[in-house]
N, C-alpha and C positions, 0 to 999 in steps of 0.2 A: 378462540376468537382473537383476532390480531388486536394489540390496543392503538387507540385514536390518538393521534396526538392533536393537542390546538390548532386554528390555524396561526394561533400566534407564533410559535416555533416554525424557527424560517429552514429553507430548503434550500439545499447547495450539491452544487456538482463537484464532484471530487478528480481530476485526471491524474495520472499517474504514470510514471516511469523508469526503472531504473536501468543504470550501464556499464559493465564491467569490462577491463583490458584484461584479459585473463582469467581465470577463475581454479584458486583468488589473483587479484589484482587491487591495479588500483580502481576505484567506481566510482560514479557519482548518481542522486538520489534528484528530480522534479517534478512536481505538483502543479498544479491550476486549482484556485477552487476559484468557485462563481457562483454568487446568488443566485437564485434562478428568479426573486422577482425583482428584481433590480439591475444582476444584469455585473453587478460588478464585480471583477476579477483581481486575485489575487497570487501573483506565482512567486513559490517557494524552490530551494533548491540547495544541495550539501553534497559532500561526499566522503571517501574514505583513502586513503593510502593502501591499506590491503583488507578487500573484502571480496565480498562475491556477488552473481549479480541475481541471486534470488535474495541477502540481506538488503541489497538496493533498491526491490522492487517492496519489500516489505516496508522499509524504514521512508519512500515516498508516501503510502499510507498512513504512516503513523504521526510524520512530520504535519501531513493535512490535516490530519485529526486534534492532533495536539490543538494546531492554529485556530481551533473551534471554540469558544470559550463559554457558549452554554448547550444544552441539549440540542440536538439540530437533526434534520432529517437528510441524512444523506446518499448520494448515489454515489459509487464507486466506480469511474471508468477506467480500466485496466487491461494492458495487451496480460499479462501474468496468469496463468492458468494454477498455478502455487499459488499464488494471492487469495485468489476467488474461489476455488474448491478448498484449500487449509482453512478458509473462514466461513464460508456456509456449508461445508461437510467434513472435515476431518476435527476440525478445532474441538467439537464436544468432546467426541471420545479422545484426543489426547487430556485433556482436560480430567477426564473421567479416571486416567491412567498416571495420574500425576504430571502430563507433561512429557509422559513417552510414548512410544510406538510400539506396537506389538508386531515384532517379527517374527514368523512361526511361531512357536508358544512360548518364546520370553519375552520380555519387553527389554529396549535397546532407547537410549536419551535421544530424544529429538533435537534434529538439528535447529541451530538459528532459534530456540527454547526462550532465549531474552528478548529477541524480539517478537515473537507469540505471547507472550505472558502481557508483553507493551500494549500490545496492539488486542487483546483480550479484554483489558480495563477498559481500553477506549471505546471499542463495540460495544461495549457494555452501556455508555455514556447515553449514545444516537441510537437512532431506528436509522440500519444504512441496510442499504442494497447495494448487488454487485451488476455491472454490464460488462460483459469479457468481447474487447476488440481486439481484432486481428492488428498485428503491430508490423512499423512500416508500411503501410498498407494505404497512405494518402489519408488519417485519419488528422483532419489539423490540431487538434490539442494534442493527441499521442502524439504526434510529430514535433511538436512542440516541446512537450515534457521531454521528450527524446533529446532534443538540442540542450535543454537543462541539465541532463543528465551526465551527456557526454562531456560537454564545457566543464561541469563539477570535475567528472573523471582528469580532463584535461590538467586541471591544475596540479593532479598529484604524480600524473606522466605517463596518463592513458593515449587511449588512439588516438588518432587527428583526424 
């Protein structure tokens, strides 16, 4: 039986996006969260000199989560299909595995490991759910986070 939380524990929308010039490259990492009863928004945004753009789509995540600073109920909206299936279907059994992959019958380090472990504490924190949007796709906050993203990338000497 799923557990209840208060309604005193507030609800927030999470968007997300990361953008890589290469991979690796240089990337950058932005977020939106927004109350959902209130209404108010807050956008985050970082990036990297040389990374890739699945740690960018991870470390937008984590960056939202971090900004959270007590329990909270969140939704996760995410063009990332690695975001959303590594966290409601593969994360246990890495987990189970010490944090590796079973390929064929040995197990091999999982990539991107630090920032799963990050973002593992944090899930742990909230009751979040994921919604997986099509990206590019005329979605305004992705498209949003998207422009955060890229401007981040931009400073290190990504695309234009």
């Amino acid at each position: 039986m799923p557990e209840i939380l208060p309604t005193s524990v507030p609800e927030v929308l999470l968007f997300t996006d990361g953008a890589c010039s290469g991979n690796p490259g240089p990337g950058g990492w932005g977020c939106i969260l927004r109350h959902v009863k209130t209404g108010t928004e807050k956008e985050l945004s970082g990036g990297d000199a040389s990374t890739t753009n699945n740690q960018m789509e991870l470390q937008a995540v984590i960056s939202g989560l971090q900004a959270l600073t007590r329990p909270t109920r969140v939704r996760i909206v995410t063009d990332s299909s690695y975001v959303q299936k590594g966290c409601t279907e593969w994360l246990p059994g890495w987990k189970r595995n010490g944090f590796r992959r079973k390929e064929g019958k040995s197990f091999k380090p999982l990539k991107n490991e630090e920032f799963w472990r990050q973002l593992d504490d944090l899930l742990a924190r909230h009751r979040v759910t994921f919604e997986l949007v099509k990206g590019h796709a005329g979605h305004p906050e992705n498209e949003r986070c998207d422009e955060l993203a890229v401007a981040e990338s931009q400073k290190f000497g990504g695309r234009q």
